[in-house]
Structures are given as structure tokens and as C-alpha cells.
C-alpha positions as CSV (number, residue, x, y, z in Angstrom):
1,X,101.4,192.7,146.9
2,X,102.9,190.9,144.6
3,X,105.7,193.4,144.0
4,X,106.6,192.6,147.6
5,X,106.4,188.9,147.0
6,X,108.8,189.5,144.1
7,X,111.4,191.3,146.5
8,X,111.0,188.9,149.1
9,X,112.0,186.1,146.9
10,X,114.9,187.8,145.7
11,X,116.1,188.7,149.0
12,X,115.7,185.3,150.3
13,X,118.0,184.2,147.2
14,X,120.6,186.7,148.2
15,X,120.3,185.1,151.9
16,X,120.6,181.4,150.0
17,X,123.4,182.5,148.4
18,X,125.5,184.3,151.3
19,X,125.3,180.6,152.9
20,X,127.8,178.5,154.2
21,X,127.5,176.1,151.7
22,X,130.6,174.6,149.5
23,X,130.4,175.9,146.1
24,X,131.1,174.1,142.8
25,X,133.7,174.6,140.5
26,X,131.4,175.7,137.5
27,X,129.7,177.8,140.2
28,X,133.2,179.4,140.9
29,X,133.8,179.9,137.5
30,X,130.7,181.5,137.2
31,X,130.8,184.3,139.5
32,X,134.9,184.9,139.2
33,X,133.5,185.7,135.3
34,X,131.1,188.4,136.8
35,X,133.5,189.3,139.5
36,X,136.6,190.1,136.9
37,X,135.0,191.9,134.3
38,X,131.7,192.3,132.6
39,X,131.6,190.3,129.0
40,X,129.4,190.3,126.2
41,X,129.0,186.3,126.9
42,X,130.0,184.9,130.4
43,X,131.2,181.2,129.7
44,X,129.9,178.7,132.5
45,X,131.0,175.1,132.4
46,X,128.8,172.3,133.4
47,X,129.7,168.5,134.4
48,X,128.4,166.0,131.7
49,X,125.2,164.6,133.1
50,X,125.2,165.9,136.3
51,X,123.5,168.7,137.7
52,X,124.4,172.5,137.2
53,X,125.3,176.0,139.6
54,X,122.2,178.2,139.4
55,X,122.8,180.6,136.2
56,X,122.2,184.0,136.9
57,X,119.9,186.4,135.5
58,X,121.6,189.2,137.0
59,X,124.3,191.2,136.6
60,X,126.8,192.3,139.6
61,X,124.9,195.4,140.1
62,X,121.8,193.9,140.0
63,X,122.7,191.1,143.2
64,X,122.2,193.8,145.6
65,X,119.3,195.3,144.9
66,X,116.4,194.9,144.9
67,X,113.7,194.6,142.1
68,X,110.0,195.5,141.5
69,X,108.1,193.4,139.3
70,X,110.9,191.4,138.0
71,X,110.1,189.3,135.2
72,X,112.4,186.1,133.4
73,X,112.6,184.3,130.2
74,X,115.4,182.1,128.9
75,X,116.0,181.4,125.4
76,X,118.5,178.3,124.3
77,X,120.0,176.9,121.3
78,X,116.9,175.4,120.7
79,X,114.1,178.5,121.2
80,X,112.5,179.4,124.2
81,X,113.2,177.6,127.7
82,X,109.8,177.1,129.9
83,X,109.9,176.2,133.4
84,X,108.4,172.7,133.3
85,X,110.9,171.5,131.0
86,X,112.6,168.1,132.3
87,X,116.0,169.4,131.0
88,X,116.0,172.6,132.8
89,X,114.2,174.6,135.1
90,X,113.6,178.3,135.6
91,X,113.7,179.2,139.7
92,X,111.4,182.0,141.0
93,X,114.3,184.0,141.2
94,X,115.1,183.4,137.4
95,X,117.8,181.1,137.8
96,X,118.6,178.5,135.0
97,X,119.4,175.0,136.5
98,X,120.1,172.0,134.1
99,X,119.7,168.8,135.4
100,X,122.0,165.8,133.9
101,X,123.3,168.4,131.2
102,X,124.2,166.5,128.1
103,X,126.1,166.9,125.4
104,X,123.7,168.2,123.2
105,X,122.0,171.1,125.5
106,X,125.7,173.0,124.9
107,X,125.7,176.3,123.3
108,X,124.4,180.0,123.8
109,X,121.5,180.7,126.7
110,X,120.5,184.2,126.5
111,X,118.2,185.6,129.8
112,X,115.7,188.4,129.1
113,X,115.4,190.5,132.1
114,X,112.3,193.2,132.5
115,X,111.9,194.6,135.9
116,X,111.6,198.0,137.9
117,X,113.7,199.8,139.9
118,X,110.9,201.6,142.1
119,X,107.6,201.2,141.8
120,X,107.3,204.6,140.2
121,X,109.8,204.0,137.5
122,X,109.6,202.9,133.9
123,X,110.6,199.4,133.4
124,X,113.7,198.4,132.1
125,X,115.3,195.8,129.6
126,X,118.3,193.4,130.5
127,X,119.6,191.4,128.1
128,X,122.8,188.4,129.5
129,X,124.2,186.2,127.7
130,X,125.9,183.2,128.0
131,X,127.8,180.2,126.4
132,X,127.4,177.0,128.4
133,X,129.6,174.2,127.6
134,X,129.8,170.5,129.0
135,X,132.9,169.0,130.3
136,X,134.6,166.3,131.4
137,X,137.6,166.2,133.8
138,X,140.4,164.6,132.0
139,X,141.5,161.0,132.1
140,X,145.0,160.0,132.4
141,X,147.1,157.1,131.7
142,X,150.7,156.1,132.6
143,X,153.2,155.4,129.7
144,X,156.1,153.3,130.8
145,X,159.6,152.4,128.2
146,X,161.4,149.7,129.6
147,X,164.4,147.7,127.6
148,X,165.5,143.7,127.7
149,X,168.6,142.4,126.5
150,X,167.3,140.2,123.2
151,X,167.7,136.9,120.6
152,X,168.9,137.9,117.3
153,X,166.6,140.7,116.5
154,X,164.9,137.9,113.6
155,X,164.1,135.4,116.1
156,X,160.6,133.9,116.8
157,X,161.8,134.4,120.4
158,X,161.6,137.8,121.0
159,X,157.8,137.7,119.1
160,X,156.9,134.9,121.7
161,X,158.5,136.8,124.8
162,X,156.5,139.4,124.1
163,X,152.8,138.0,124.0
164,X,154.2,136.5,127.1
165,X,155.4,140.1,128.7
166,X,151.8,141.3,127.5
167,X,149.8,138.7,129.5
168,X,151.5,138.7,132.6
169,X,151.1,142.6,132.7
170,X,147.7,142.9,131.9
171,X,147.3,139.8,134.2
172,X,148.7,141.8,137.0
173,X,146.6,144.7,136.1
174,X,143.3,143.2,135.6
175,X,141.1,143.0,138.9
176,X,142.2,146.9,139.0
177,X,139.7,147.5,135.8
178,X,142.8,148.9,134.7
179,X,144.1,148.0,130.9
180,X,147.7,147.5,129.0
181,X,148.0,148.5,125.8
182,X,151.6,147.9,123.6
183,X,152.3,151.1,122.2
184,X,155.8,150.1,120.2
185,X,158.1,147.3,120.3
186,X,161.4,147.5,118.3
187,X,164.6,145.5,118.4
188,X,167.4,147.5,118.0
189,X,171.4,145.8,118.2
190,X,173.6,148.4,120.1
191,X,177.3,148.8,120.1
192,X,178.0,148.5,123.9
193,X,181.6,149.6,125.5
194,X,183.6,147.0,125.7
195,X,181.2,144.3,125.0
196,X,180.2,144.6,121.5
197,X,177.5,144.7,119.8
198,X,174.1,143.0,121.5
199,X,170.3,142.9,120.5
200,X,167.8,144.9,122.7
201,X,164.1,145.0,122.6
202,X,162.6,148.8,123.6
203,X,159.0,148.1,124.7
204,X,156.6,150.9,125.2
205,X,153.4,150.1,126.8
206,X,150.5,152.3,128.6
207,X,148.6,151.6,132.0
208,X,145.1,153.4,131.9
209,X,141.7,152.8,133.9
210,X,139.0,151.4,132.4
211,X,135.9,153.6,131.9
212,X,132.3,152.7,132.5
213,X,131.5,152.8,128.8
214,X,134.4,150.6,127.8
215,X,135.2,148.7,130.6
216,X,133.9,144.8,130.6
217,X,133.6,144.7,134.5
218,X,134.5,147.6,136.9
219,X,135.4,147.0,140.3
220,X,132.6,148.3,142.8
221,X,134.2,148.9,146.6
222,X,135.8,152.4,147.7
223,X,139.1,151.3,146.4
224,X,137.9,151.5,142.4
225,X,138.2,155.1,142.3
226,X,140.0,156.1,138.8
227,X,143.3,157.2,140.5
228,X,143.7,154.7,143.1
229,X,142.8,151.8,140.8
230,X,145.6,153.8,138.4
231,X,147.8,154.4,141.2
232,X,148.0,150.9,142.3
233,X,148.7,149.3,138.9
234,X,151.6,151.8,138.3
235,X,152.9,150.3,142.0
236,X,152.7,146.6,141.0
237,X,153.8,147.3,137.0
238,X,157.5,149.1,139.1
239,X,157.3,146.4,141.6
240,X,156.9,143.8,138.9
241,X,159.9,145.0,137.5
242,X,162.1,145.2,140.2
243,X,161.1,141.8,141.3
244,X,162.8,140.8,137.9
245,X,166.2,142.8,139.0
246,X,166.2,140.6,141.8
247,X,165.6,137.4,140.6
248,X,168.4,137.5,138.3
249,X,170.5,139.0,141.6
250,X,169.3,135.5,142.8
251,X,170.3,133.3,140.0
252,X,173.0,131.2,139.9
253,X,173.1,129.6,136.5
254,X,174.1,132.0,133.3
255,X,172.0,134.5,132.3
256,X,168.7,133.7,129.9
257,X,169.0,135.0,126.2
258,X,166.1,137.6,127.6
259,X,166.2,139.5,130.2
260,X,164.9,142.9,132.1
261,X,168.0,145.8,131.9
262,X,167.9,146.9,135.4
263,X,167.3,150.4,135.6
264,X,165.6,151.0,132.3
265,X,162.2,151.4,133.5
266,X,160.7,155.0,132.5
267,X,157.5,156.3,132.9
268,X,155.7,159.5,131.9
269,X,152.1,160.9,133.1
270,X,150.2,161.6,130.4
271,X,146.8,163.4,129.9
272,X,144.2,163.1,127.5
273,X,140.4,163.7,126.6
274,X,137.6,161.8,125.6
275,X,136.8,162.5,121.5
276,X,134.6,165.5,121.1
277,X,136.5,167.1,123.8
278,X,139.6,169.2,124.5
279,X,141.8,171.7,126.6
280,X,142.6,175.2,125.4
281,X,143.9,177.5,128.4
282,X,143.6,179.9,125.7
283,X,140.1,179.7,125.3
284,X,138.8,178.8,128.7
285,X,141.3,180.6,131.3
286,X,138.9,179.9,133.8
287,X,139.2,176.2,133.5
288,X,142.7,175.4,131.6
289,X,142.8,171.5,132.6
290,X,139.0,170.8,132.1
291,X,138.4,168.5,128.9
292,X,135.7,171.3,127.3
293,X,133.7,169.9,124.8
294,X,134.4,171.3,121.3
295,X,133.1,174.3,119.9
296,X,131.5,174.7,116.8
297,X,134.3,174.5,113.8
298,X,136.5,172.3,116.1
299,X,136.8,168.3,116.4
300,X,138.4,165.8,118.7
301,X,138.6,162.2,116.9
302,X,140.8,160.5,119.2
303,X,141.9,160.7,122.9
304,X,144.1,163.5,122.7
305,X,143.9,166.4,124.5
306,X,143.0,169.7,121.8
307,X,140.3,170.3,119.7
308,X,141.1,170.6,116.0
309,X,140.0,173.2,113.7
310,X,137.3,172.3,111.3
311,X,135.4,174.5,109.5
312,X,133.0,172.2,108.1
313,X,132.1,171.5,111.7
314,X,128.7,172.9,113.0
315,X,128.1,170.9,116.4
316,X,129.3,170.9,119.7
317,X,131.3,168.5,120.2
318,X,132.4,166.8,116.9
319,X,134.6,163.8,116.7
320,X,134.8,164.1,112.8
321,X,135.3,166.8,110.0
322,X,132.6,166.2,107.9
């Protein structure tokens, strides 16, 4: 009887999981890794505190058919998994599911697999592995070079028009939850055809959208999303600019000692990760522009977008070589 309880309940998962339902991307990753080849480790990748795809204790040939007596136990980083933990959960089928994975539960999750073929038959032994890492989709920002015509490259002038620049950008940028952040500012003097020599200053500045955790105030209506809120600032930062192209189009008097050089505004897209975490196509193929938290003897310190190697390192996720 309960042999036929057993197959029932694994039927009625293969039924659950023919659905119609939309799958998730770590559950995509998850079966393509079955699907493609059979590894010593199958690599699945979770979404920082959200909930994970059902990982399998089964092998492809295993989905099909069906299994007397089956039997399940899950062993994590930290020792044996039981079904009432908070963290994760054990389905009647044998499925691992995490819920709000967090940094910490990453590492290797090895399921322990006894069951029978037929009733008659011996029971056998199946051991899968596998590495289950948190990640983050990456966060972006917008990079923008943009060059004025300048006061003697020593003058207080340029210093002041600067903090001036500064404010009325990050003015324009503000109910966005979106921050600017000066990057470089240099004054060069350049030898120009025909016109000598003049002073220019070459500002380099970033646009990126605050985060939860470091953001003072975040907008709350559909339009906060991270890439319209980072979208929109990029339209009013260009449109700022080409409003001053136009003024000066405008203006009747002589030109002010510092202005905007139309058609000097530049911008670049730029990605990054969140410290602990990096991108390594080499390493994950199946997820080459998710932010991966770092492996053991790897580090992220800063908001770029690899994971350094440090041996020292034992954790996952490491924002320092100890």
C-alpha cells in the first residue's frame, strides 16, 4: 500500500511538472544541466531571498519511471537537512525548496536516494550532487564625459562651477531615487586650429539608481522600477544638456568664460555587481550575466563585476582577503 502511495505521488509530480506553468530561470538552468550532460555536481542558481525551483532528487532516467519505496535525505553545508526546517523543505517527492535563500545557505547539497525498481528487486543507492549558489541580477549605471570651455585652469571659477554643475544634476535626478557621483574632473588647455590655445574642463560623472539598502527615500508607484527610474534620468541628464546648446543658440550678448561644448556629451553603459559577487561566463555558462556570489578562494570588495582570487578565502561570498 504504501509502495503505491509512493508511485502515486511521484506520478502526480511528473503530472505537476508537465504543466503549463512558466518556469523560472534557475529552474531552466536546472534542468538544461541535466538535459546537456550528466555532471558530477549540477550547479543551480537561486535569487537572493526569494524562493527557489524544486531541486531534484532524480536523475534524467529516473523522471520517467517509476519508483517503489523511494526514500530521501538531503545533506547541506551545514549537516543533515530535515523537512521541518524554516530554511528549507523536503517535498514528498524529495524535492529541496529553499525559501528566502540567503547568502549564507550557498554551497554543496548532496541528495541520498534509496529506492526499488520492482517490488521484487534489491534496493538501490543514488547519490546527486549539487552546488547551489545565490545571485543577484546585476545593477547598472550610466557613465557620461562631457567638456566646457574654462577660466584659467588655476581659477576658483572652475572649482565653483563645478559644485554648481554637481547640484543641479543631482537636483534633476533626485525624485528618480537615482544618484550622481563625480568620477574625474580635469582642466586641460588645448591647442585649437586656428584659435589658439584655450582651457577646457573634462567632467566625468555616473547616473545610477539608488538601492533599497542605500537609498534615503525610494520612490513607491509603478514608475520606480530600477530601469525606468535609470532610464528617465539618462533622458533629462541629455536633455539638460542640449537645453544648454540652445540657450547659448539664444543668447545675444558674448559668450560666458564657461560654457557647455556642444556635442561633447558621451555616455557609456556600464555593468557592475554588488561586493561578494561576480560574473564569470567561464564558470557559470549557464548564467554568464548573473552577478554569482563568490566561491570559496574568490572575493569581490567593490562594485565591479569579477570575483578575485584569494586563497585565504574560505566563504561564499567574500568581500575581503583575509
Amino acid at each position: 500500500m504504501e509502495a503505491s502511495a509512493a508511485g502515486r505521488a511521484w506520478r502526480g509530480w511528473r503530472r505537476a511538472r508537465g504543466g503549463g506553468s512558466r518556469l523560472s530561470r534557475a529552474t531552466i538552468f536546472l534542468f538544461s544541466a541535466f538535459l546537456v550532460r550528466a555532471p558530477a555536481s549540477v550547479s543551480v542558481y537561486v535569487t537572493l531571498h526569494q524562493r527557489s525551483p524544486h531541486v531534484l532528487c532524480a536523475n534524467q532516467q529516473l523522471w520517467n519511471a517509476e519508483l517503489v519505496d523511494p526514500s530521501f535525505q538531503w545533506h547541506g553545508p551545514k549537516g543533515k537537512i530535515v523537512s521541518e526546517n524554516s530554511t528549507a523543505q523536503i517535498t514528498s517527492t524529495g524535492s529541496l525548496v529553499f525559501q528566502n535563500f540567503e547568502e549564507t545557505m550557498s554551497g554543496v547539497y548532496t541528495c541520498f536516494l534509496k529506492y526499488r525498481a520492482n517490488v521484487e528487486d534489491p534496493i538501490k543507492n543514488l547519490q546527486l550532487k549539487y552546488v547551489v549558489y545565490a545571485y543577484r541580477e546585476p545593477h547598472y549605471y550610466y557613465q557620461f564625459t562631457a567638456r566646457y570651455h574654462a577660466a584659467p585652469c588655476n581659477s576658483i571659477y572652475n572649482i565653483s562651477f563645478e559644485k554648481k554643475l554637481l547640484q543641479i544634476l543631482r537636483k534633476l535626478v533626485h525624485d528618480l531615487s537615482c544618484e550622481i557621483s563625480l568620477l574625474k574632473s580635469q582642466c586641460h588647455r588645448i591647442k585649437m586650429q586656428k584659435a589658439g590655445l584655450q582651457n577646457e574642463l573634462f567632467f566625468t560623472f555616473s547616473v545610477s539608481s539608488l538601492d533599497t539598502e542605500k537609498g534615503p527615500k525610494t520612490c513607491k508607484d509603478h514608475d520606480c522600477e530600477y530601469f525606468k527610474r535609470l532610464s528617465k534620468a539618462k533622458h533629462l541628464i541629455e536633455r539638460f544638456f542640449n537645453q544648454q546648446v540652445e540657450a547659448l543658440g539664444r543668447r545675444a550678448q558674448p559668450l560666458p568664460q564657461i560654457y557647455y561644448i556642444e556635442g561633447t556629451l558621451a555616455m557609456v553603459w556600464i555593468n557592475r555587481c554588488f561586493p561578494g559577487y561576480g560574473m564569470n561566463i567561464l564558470k557559470h555558462p549557464q548564467c554568464p550575466e548573473c552577478c554569482v556570489i563568490c566561491s570559496p578562494g574568490s572575493y569581490n570588495p567593490r562594485d565591479g563585476i569579477h570575483c578575485l582570487q584569494c586563497n585565504s578565502s574560505l566563504v561564499y561570498g567574500a568581500k575581503t582577503c583575509p
